[in-house]
Backbone as CSV, one residue per row, in Angstrom:
resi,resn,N_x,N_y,N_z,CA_x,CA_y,CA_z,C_x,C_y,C_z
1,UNK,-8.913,-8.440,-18.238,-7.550,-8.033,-18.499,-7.296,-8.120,-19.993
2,UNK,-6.571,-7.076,-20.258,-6.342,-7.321,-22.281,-5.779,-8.384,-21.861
3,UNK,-5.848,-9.367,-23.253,-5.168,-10.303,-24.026,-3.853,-10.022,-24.494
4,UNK,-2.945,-10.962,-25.062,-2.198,-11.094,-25.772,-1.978,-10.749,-27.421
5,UNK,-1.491,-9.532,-27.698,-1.513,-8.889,-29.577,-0.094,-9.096,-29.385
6,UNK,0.057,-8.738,-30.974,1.187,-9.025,-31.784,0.734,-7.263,-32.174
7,UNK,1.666,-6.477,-32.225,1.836,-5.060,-32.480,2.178,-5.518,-34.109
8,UNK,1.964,-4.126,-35.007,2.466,-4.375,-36.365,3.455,-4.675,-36.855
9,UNK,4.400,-4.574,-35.835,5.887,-4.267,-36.341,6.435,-5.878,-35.727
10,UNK,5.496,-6.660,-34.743,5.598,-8.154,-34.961,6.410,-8.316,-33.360
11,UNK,6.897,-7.054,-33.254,7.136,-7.038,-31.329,5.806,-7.248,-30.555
12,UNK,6.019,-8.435,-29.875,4.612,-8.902,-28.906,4.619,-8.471,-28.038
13,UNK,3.761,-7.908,-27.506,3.165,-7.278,-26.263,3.303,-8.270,-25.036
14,UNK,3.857,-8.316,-23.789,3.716,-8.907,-22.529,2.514,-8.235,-21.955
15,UNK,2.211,-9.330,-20.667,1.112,-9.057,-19.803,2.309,-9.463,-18.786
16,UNK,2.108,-7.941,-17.766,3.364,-7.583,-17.041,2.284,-7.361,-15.406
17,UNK,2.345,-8.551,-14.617,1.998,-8.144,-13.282,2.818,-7.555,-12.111
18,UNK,2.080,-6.314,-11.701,3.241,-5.500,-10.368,2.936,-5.675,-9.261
19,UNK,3.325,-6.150,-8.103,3.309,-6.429,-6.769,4.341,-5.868,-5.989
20,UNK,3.806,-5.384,-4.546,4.515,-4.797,-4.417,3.931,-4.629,-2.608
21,UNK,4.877,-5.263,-1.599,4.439,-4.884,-0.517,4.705,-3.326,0.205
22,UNK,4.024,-2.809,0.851,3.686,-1.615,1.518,5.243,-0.937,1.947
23,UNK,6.341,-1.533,2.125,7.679,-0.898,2.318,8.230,-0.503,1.236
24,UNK,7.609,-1.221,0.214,8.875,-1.478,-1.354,7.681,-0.785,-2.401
25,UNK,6.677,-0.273,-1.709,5.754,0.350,-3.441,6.521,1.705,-3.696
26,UNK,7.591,2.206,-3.131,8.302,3.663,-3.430,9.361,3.178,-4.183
27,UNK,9.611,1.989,-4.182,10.694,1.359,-5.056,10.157,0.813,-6.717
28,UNK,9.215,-0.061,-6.247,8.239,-0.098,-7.530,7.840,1.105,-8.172
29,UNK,7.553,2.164,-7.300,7.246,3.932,-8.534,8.797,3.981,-9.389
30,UNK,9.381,4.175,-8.652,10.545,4.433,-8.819,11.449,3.837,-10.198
31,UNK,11.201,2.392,-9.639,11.371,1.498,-10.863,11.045,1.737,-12.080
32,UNK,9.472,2.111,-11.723,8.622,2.257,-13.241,8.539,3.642,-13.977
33,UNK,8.897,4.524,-13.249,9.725,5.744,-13.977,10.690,5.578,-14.553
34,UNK,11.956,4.946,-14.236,13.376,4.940,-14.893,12.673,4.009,-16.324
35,UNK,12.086,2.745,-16.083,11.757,2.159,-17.061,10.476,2.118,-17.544
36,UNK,9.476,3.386,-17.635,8.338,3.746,-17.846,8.375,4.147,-19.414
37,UNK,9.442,3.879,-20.594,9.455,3.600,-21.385,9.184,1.887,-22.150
38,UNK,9.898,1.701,-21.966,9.965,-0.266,-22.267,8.243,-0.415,-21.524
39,UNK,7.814,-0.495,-20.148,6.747,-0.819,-20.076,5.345,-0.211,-20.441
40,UNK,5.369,0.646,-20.790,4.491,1.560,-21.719,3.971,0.861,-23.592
41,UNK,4.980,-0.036,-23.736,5.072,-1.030,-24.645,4.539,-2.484,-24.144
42,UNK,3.913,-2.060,-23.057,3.051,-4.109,-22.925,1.484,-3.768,-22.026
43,UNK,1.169,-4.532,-21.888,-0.134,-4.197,-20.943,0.349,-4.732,-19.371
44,UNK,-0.132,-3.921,-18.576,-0.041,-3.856,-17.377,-0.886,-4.205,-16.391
45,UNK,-0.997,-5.113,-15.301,-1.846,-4.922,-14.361,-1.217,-5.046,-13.177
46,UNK,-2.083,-4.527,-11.682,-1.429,-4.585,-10.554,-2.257,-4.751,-9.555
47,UNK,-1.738,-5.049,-8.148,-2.675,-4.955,-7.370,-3.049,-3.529,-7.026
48,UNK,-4.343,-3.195,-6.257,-4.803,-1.699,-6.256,-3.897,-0.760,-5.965
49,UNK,-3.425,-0.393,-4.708,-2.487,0.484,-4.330,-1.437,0.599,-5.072
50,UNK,-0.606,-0.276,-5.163,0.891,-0.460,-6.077,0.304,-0.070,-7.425
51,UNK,-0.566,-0.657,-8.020,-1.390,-0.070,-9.588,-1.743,1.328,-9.312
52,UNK,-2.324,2.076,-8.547,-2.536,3.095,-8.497,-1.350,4.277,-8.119
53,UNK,-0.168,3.817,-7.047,0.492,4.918,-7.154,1.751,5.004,-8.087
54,UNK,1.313,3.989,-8.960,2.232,3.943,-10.135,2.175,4.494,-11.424
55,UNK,0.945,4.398,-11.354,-0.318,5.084,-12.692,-0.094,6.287,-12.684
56,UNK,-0.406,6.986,-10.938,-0.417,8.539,-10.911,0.964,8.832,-10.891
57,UNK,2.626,8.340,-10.559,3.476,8.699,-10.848,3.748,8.749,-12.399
58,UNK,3.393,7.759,-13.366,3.978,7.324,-14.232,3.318,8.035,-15.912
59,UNK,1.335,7.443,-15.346,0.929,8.192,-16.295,0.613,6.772,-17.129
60,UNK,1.103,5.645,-16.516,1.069,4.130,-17.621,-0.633,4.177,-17.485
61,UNK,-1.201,3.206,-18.167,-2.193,2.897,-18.324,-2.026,1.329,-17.284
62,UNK,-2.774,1.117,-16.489,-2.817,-0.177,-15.202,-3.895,-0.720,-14.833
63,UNK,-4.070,-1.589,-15.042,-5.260,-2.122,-15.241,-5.243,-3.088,-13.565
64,UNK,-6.397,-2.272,-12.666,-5.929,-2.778,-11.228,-6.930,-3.700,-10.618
65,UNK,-6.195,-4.473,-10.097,-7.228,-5.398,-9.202,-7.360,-4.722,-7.761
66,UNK,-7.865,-5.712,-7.083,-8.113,-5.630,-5.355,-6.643,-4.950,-4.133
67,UNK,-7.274,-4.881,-3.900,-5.500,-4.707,-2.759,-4.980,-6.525,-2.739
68,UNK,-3.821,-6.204,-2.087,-3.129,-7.507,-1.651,-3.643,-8.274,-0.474
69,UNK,-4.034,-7.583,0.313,-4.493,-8.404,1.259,-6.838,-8.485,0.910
70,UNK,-7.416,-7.592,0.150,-8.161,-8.124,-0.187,-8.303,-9.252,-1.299
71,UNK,-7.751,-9.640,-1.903,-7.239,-10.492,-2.765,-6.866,-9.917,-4.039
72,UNK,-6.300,-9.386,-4.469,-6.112,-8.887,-5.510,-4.398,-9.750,-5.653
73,UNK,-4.021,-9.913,-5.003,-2.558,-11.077,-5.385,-3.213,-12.398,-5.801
74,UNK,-4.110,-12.623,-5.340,-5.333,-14.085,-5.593,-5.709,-14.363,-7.099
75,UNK,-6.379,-12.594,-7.462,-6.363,-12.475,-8.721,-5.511,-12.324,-9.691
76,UNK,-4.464,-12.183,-9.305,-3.172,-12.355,-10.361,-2.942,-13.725,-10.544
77,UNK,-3.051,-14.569,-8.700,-2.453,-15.537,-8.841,-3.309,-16.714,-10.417
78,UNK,-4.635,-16.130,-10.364,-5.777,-16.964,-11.131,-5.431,-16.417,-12.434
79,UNK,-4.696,-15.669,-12.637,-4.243,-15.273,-14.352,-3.244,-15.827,-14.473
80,UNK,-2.176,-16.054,-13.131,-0.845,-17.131,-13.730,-1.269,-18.362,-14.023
81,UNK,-2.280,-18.623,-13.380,-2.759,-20.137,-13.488,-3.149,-20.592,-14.584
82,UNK,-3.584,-19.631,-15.427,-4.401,-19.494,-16.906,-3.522,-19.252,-17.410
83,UNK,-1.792,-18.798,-17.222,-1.054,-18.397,-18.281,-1.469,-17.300,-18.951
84,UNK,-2.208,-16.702,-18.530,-2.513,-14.958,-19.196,-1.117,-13.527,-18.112
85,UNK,-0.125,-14.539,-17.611,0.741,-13.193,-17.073,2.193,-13.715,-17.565
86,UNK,2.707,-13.212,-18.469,4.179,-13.122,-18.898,5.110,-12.742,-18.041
87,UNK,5.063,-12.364,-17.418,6.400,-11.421,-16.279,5.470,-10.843,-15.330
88,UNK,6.312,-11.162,-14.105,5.955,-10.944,-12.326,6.762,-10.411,-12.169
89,UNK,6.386,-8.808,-11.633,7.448,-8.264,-11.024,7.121,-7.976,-8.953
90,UNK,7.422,-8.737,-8.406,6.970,-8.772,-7.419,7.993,-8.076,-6.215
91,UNK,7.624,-6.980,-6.063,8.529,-6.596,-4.873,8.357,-7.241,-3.450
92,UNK,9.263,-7.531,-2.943,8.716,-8.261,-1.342,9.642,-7.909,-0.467
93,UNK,9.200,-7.712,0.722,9.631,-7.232,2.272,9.888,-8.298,2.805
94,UNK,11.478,-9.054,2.626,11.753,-10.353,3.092,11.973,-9.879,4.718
95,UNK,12.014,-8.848,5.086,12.139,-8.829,6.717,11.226,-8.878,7.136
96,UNK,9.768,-7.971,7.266,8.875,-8.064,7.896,8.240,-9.008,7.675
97,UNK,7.265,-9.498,8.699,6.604,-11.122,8.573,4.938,-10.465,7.652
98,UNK,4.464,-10.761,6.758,3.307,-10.770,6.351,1.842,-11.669,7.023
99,UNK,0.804,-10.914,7.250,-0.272,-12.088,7.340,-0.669,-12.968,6.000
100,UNK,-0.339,-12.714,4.691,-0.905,-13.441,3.753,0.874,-14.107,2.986
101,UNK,1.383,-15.113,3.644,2.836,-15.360,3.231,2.952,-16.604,2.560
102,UNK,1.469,-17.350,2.662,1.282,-18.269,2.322,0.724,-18.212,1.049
103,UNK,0.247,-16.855,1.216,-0.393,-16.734,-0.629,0.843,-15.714,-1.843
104,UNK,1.548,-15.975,-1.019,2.739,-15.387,-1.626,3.367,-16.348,-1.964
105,UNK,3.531,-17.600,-1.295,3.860,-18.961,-1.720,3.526,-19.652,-2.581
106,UNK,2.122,-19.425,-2.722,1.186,-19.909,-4.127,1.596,-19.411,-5.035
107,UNK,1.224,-17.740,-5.402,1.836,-16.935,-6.210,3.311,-17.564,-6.816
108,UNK,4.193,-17.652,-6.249,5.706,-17.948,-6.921,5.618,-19.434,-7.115
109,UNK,5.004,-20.183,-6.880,4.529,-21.608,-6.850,4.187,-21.837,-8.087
110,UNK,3.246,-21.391,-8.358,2.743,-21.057,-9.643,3.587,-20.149,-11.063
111,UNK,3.977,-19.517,-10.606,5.117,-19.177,-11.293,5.885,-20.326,-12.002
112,UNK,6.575,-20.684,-10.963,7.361,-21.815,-11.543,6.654,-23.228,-12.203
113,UNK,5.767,-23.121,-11.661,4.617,-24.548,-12.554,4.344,-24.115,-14.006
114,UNK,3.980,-22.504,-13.924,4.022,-22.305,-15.398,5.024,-21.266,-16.481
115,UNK,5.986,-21.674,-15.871,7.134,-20.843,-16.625,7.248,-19.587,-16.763
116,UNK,6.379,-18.723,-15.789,6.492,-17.473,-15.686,7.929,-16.724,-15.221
117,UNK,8.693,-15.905,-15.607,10.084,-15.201,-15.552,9.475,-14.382,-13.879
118,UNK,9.803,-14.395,-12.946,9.123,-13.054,-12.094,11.193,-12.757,-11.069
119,UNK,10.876,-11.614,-11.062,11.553,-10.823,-9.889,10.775,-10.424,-8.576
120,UNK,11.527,-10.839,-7.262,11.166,-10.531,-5.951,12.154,-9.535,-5.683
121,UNK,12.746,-8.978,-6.612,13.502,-7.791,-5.739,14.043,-7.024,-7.013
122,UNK,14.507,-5.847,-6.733,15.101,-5.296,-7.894,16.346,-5.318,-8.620
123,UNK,16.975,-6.494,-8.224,18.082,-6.709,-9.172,17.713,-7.493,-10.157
124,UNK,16.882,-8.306,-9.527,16.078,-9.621,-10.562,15.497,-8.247,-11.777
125,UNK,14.962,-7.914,-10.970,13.478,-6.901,-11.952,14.616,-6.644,-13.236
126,UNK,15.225,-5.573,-12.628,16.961,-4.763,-13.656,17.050,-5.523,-14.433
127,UNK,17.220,-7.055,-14.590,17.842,-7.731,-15.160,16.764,-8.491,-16.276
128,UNK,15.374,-9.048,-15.541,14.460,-9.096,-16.160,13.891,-7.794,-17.369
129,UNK,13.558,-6.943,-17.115,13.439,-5.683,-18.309,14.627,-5.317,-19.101
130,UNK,15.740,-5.779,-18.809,16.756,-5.316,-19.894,16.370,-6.740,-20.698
131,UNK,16.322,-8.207,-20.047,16.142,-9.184,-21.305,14.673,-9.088,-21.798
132,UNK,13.709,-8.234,-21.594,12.391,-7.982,-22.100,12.432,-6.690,-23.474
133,UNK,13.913,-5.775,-22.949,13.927,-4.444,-24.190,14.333,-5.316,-25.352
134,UNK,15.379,-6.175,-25.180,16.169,-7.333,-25.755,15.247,-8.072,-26.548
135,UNK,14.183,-8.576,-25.947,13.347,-9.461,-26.859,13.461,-10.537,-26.456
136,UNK,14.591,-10.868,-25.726,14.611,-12.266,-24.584,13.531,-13.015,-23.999
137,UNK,12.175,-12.550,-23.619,11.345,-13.194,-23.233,10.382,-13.641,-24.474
138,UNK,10.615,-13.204,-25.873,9.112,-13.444,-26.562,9.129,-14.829,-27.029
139,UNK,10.406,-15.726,-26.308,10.032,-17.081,-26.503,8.407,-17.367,-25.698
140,UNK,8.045,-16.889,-24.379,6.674,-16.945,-24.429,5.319,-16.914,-25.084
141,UNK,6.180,-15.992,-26.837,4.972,-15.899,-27.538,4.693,-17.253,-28.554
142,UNK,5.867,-17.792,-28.100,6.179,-19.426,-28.718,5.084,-20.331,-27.844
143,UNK,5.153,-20.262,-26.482,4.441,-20.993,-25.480,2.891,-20.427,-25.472
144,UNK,2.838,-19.378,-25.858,1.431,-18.964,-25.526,0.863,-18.204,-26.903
145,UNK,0.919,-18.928,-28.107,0.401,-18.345,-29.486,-0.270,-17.893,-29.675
146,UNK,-1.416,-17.823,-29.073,-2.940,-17.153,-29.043,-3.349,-17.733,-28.099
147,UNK,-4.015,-16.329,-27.348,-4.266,-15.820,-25.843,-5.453,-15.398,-26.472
C-alpha cells in the first residue's frame, strides 16, 4: 500500500480505507462520485468488489485487497493496526445479520485503539470529508510523522 507523502504544497496525503457491505456498495459509488474530487487527493484502498466498482465508476486510482468475506477487511484491519490507515469509511448493513460481524468488531475496535476517524454510515462519512477538505484531520500527520 503507498505510504504516507507530504505533497509540495505541504497538504498531506491520507490513506483512506472503503468498506462497504453488498446492500450499501451503490451508496459508496455514489458517495465517491459527488466527492471524487477531495478523494482523488489521498491514496486509496478497498476491499475487492467495493474497490473495484468504485474505480470503474469513478476512474480513482484503488489500490484493492481481497473481498470482505475472503479477508480483505482482515487486511485493512492489519494496516489499522500498523497505523498505516487515516480514515475508515465503512459502509454497513445494520439490518441484515452478517457471517463475519465479529470481524467487523475488530475492525472498529481497532479503530478506536488507534485513533482512526471512520464512518459506518453516510452522515458520519458527509461529515468526515468535509473536515478532511478543511484540513481537520492532518492533526494525524502530527501522530504519524513518517510512515
Amino acid at each position: 500500500m503507498p505510504g504516507f507523502h507530504l505533497r509540495a504544497d505541504h497538504i498531506s496525503f491520507m490513506n483512506i480505507a472503503l468498506i462497504a457491505h453488498d446492500s450499501k456498495k451503490e451508496l459508496m459509488v455514489q458517495f465517491c462520485i459527488a466527492y471524487c474530487g477531495i478523494l482523488s487527493r489521498h491514496n486509496l484502498c478497498a476491499t475487492g468488489k467495493t474497490g473495484k466498482l468504485v474505480s470503474e465508476a469513478t476512474g480513482l486510482d484503488i489500490v484493492r485487497f481481497l473481498s470482505g468475506n475472503q479477508g480483505g477487511d482482515q487486511q485493512i484491519a492489519s494496516r489499522i493496526s500498523y497505523n498505516e490507515i487515516d480514515l475508515l469509511l465503512f459502509f454497513r448493513d445494520p439490518i441484515t445479520p452478517k457471517l463475519g460481524e465479529i470481524n467487523e468488531a475488530t475492525l472498529l475496535r481497532l479503530c478506536d485503539v488507534h485513533n482512526i476517524p471512520m464512518a459506518t454510515n453516510i452522515a458520519t462519512a458527509e461529515a468526515l470529508i468535509h473536515a478532511l477538505e478543511r484540513g481537520d484531520l492532518d492533526w494525524r500527520d502530527i501522530v504519524n510523522p513518517v510512515r
